[in-house]
LUMTI-440913 format. One record per residue (C-alpha): residue number from 0; x, y, z. Coordinates in nm, 3 decimals. Layout:
<rec><seq>NUM</seq><x>X</x><y>Y</y><z>Z</z></rec>
...
This chain:
<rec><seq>0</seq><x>2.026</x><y>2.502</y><z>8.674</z></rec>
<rec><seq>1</seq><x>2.187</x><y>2.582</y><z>9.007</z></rec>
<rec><seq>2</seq><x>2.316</x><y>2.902</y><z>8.890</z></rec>
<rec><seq>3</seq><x>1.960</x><y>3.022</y><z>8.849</z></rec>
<rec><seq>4</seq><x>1.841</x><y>2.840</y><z>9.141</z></rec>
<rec><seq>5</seq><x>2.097</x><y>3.058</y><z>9.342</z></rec>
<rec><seq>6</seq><x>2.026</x><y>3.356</y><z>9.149</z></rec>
<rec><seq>7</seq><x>1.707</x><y>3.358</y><z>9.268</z></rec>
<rec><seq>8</seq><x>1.750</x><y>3.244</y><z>9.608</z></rec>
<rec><seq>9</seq><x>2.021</x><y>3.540</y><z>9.658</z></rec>
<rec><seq>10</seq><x>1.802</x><y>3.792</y><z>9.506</z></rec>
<rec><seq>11</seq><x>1.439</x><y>3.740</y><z>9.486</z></rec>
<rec><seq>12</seq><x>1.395</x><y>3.544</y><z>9.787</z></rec>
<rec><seq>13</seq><x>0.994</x><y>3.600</y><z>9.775</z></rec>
<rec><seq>14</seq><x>1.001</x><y>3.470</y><z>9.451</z></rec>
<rec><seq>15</seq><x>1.195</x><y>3.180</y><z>9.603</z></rec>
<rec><seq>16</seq><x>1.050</x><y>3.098</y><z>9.875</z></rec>
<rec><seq>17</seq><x>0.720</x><y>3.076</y><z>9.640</z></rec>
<rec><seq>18</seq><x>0.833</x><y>2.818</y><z>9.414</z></rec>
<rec><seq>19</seq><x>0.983</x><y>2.623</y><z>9.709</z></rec>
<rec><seq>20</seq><x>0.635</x><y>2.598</y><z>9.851</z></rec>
<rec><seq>21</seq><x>0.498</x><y>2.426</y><z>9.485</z></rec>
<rec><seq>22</seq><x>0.767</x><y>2.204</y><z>9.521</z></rec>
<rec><seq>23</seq><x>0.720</x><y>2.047</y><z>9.854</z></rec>
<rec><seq>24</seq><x>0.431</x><y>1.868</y><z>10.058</z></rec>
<rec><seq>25</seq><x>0.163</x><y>1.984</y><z>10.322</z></rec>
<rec><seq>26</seq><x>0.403</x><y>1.937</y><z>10.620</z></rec>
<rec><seq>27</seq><x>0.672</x><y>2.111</y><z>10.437</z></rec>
<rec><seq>28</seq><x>0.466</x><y>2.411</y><z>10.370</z></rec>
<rec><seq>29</seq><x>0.336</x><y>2.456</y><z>10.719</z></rec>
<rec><seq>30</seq><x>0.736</x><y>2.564</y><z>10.748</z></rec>
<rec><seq>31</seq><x>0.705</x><y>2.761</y><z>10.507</z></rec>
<rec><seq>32</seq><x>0.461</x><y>3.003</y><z>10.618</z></rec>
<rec><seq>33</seq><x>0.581</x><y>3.088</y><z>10.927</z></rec>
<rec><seq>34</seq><x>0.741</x><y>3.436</y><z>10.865</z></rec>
<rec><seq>35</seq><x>1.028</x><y>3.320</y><z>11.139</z></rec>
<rec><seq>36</seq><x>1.093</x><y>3.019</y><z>10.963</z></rec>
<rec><seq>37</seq><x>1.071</x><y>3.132</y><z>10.601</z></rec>
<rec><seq>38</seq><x>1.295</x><y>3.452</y><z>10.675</z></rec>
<rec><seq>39</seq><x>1.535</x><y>3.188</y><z>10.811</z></rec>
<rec><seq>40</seq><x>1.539</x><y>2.955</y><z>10.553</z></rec>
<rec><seq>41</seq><x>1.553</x><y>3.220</y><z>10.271</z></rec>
<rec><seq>42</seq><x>1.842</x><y>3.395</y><z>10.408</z></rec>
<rec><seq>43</seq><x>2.008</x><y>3.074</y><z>10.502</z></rec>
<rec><seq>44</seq><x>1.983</x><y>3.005</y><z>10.137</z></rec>
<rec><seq>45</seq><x>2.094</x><y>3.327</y><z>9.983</z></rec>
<rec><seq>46</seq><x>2.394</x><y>3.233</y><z>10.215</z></rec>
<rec><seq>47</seq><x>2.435</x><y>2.929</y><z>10.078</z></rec>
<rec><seq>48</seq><x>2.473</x><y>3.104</y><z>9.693</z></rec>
<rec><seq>49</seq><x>2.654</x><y>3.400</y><z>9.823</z></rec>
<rec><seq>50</seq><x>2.985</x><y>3.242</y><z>9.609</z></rec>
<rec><seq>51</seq><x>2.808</x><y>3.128</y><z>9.371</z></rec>
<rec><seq>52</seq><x>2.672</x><y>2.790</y><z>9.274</z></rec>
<rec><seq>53</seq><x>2.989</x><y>2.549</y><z>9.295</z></rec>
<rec><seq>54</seq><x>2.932</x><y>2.478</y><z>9.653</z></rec>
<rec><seq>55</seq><x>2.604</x><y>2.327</y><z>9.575</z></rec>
<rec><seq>56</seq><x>2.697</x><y>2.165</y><z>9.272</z></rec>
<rec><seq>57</seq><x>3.042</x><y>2.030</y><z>9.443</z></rec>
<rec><seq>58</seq><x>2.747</x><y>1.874</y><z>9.729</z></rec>
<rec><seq>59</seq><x>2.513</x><y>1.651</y><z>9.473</z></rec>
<rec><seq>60</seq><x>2.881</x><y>1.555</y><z>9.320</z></rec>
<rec><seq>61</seq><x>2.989</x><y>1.403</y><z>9.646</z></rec>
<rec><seq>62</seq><x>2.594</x><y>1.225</y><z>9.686</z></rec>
<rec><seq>63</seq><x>2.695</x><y>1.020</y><z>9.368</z></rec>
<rec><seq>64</seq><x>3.047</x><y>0.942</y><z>9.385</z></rec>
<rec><seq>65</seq><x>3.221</x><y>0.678</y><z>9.562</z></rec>
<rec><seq>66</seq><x>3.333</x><y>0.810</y><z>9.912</z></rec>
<rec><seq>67</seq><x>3.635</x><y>0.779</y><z>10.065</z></rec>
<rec><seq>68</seq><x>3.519</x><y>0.565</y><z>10.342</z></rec>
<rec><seq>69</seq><x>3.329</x><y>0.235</y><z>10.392</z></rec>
<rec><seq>70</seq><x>2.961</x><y>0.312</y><z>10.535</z></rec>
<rec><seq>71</seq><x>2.996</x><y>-0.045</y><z>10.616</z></rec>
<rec><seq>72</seq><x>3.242</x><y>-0.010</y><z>10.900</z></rec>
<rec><seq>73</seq><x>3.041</x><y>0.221</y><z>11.098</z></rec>
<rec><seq>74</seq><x>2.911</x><y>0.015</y><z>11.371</z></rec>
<rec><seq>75</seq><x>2.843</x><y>0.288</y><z>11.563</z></rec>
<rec><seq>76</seq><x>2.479</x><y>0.407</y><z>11.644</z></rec>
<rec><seq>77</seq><x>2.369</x><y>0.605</y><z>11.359</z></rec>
<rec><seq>78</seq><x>1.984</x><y>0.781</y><z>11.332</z></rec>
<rec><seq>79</seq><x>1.904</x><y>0.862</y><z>11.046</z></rec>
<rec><seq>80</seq><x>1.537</x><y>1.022</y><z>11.020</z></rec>
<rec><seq>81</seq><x>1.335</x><y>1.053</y><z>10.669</z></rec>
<rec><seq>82</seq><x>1.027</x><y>1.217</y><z>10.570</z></rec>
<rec><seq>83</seq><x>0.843</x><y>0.965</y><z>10.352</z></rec>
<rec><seq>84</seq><x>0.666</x><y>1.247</y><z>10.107</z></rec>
<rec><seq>85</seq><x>0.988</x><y>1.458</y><z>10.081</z></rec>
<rec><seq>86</seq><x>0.958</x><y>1.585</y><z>9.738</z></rec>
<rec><seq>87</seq><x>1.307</x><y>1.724</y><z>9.766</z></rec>
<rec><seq>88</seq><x>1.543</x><y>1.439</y><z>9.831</z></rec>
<rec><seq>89</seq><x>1.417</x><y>1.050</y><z>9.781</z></rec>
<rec><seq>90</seq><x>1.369</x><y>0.871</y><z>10.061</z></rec>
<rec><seq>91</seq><x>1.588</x><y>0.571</y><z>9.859</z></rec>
<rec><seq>92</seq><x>1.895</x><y>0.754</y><z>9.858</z></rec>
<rec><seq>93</seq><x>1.915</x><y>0.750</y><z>10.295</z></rec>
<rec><seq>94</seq><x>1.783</x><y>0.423</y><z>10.299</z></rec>
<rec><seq>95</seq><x>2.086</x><y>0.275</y><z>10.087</z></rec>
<rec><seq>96</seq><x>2.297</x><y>0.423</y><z>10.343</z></rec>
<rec><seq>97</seq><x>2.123</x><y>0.295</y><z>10.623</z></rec>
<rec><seq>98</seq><x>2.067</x><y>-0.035</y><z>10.442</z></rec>
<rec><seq>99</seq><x>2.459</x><y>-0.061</y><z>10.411</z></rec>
<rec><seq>100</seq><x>2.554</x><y>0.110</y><z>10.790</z></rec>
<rec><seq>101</seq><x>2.533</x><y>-0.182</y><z>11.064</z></rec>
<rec><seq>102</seq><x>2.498</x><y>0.104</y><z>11.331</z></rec>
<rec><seq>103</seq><x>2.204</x><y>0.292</y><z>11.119</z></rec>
<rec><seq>104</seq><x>1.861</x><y>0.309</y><z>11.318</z></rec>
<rec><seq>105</seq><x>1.613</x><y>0.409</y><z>11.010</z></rec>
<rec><seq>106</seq><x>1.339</x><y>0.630</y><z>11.169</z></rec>
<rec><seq>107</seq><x>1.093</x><y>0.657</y><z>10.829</z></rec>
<rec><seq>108</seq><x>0.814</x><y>0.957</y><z>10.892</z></rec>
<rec><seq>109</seq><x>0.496</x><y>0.872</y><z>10.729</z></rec>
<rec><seq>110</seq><x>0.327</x><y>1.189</y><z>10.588</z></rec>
<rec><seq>111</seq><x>0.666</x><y>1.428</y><z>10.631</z></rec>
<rec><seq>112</seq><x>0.871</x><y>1.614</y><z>10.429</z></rec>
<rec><seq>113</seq><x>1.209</x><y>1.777</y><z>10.383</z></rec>
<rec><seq>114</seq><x>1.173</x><y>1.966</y><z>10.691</z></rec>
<rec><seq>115</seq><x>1.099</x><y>1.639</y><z>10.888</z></rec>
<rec><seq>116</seq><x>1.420</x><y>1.721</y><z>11.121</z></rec>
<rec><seq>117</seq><x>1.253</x><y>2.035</y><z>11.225</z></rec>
<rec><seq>118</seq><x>0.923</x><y>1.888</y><z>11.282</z></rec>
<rec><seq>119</seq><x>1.059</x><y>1.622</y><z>11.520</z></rec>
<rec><seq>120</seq><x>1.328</x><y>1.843</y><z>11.660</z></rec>
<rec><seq>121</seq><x>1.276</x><y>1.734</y><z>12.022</z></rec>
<rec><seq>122</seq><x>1.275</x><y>1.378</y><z>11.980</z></rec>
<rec><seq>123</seq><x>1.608</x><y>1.416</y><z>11.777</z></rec>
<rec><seq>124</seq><x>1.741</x><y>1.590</y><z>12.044</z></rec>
<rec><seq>125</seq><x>1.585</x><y>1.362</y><z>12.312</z></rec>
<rec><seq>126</seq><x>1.763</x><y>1.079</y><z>12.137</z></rec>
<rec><seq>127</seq><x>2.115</x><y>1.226</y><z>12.084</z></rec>
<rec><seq>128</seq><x>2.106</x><y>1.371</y><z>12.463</z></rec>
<rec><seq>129</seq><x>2.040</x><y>1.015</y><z>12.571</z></rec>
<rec><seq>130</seq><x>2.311</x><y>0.866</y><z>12.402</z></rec>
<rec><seq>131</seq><x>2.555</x><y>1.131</y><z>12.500</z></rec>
<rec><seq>132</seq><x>2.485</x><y>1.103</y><z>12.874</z></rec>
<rec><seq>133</seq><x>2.479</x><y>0.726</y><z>12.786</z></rec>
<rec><seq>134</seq><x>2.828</x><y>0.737</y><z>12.720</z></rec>
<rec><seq>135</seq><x>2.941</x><y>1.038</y><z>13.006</z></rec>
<rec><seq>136</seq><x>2.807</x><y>0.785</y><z>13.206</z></rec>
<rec><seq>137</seq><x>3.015</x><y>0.479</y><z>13.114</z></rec>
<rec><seq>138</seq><x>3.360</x><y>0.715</y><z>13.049</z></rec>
<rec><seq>139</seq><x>3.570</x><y>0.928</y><z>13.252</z></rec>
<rec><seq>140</seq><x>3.577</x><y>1.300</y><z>13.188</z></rec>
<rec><seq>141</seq><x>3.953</x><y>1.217</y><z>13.124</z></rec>
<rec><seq>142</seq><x>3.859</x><y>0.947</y><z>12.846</z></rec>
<rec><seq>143</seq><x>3.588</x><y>1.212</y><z>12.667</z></rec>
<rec><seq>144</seq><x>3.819</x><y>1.475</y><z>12.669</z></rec>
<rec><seq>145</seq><x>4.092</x><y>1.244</y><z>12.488</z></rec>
<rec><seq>146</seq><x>3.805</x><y>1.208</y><z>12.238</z></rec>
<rec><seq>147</seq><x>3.695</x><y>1.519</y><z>12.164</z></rec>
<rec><seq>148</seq><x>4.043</x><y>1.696</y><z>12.126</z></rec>
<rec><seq>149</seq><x>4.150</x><y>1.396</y><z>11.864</z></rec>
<rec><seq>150</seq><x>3.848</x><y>1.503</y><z>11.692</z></rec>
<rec><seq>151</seq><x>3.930</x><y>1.679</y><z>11.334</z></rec>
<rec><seq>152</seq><x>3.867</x><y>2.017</y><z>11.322</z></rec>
<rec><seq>153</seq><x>3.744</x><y>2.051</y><z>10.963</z></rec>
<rec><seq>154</seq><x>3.582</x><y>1.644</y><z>10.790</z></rec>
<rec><seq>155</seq><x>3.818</x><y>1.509</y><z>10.551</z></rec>
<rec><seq>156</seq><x>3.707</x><y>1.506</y><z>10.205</z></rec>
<rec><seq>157</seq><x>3.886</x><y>1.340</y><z>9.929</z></rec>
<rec><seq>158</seq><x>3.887</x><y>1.569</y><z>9.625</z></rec>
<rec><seq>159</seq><x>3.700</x><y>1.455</y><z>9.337</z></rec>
């Protein structure tokens, strides 16, 4: 399935693109048709196939497995935004995770779709540049650099 999912993302991207549009709702689609956006997304996605499928299929392997941490030890403030009518990825599977994540902040989006990150881009952004200057404020420059050169440069992820 992913092979020919990638297959035609890589080469027939109009043909793509088209089926993508059956698949997904109103607010989704209005994505969609903007030539910007759908020359974007289609070559993002031939991209994402240019090795083939494994990196896709190695991606819903990881959704279903056990991880290798505890989502119940972040405590940290985590958004997590979901379009209600996303015909692409259940809303149920985020809102497990944010069920289980003390820190989560569940933001469901009545009406919106896959794309719902790109519909609400500047609030996300608003958000995130509130916390960051939230913490700039309340930490020396010394104290962020510590944490940002600690930070990995690559996530670790257990192999299967």
């Amino acid at each position: 399935m992913y092979a020919a999912l990638g297959i035609t993302a890589e080469h027939f991207r109009g043909t793509y693109i088209k089926q993508l549009r059956k698949l997904v709702n109103d607010y989704d689609q209005q994505f969609l048709l903007q030539p910007d956006f759908e020359t974007a997304f289609s070559e993002t996605s031939a991209e994402c196939f240019a090795q083939g499928s494994d990196g896709l299929v190695r991606d819903a392997e990881l959704i279903y497995r056990s991880w290798a941490f505890d989502v119940r030890t972040i405590e940290r403030r985590v958004h997590m935004w979901q379009g209600m009518d996303d015909r692409l990825v259940p809303a149920s599977m985020s809102k497990t995770v944010a069920d289980r994540m003390p820190g989560a902040v569940w933001h469901p989006v009545e009406g919106a779709g896959h794309f719902v990150a790109i519909g609400l881009g500047d609030e996300l952004f608003g958000i995130e540049l509130n916390q960051i200057q939230g913490y700039l404020s309340t930490h020396s420059l010394a104290e962020v650099y510590s944490v940002m050169t600690r930070m990995p440069s690559q996530p670790r992820i257990s192999p299967p």
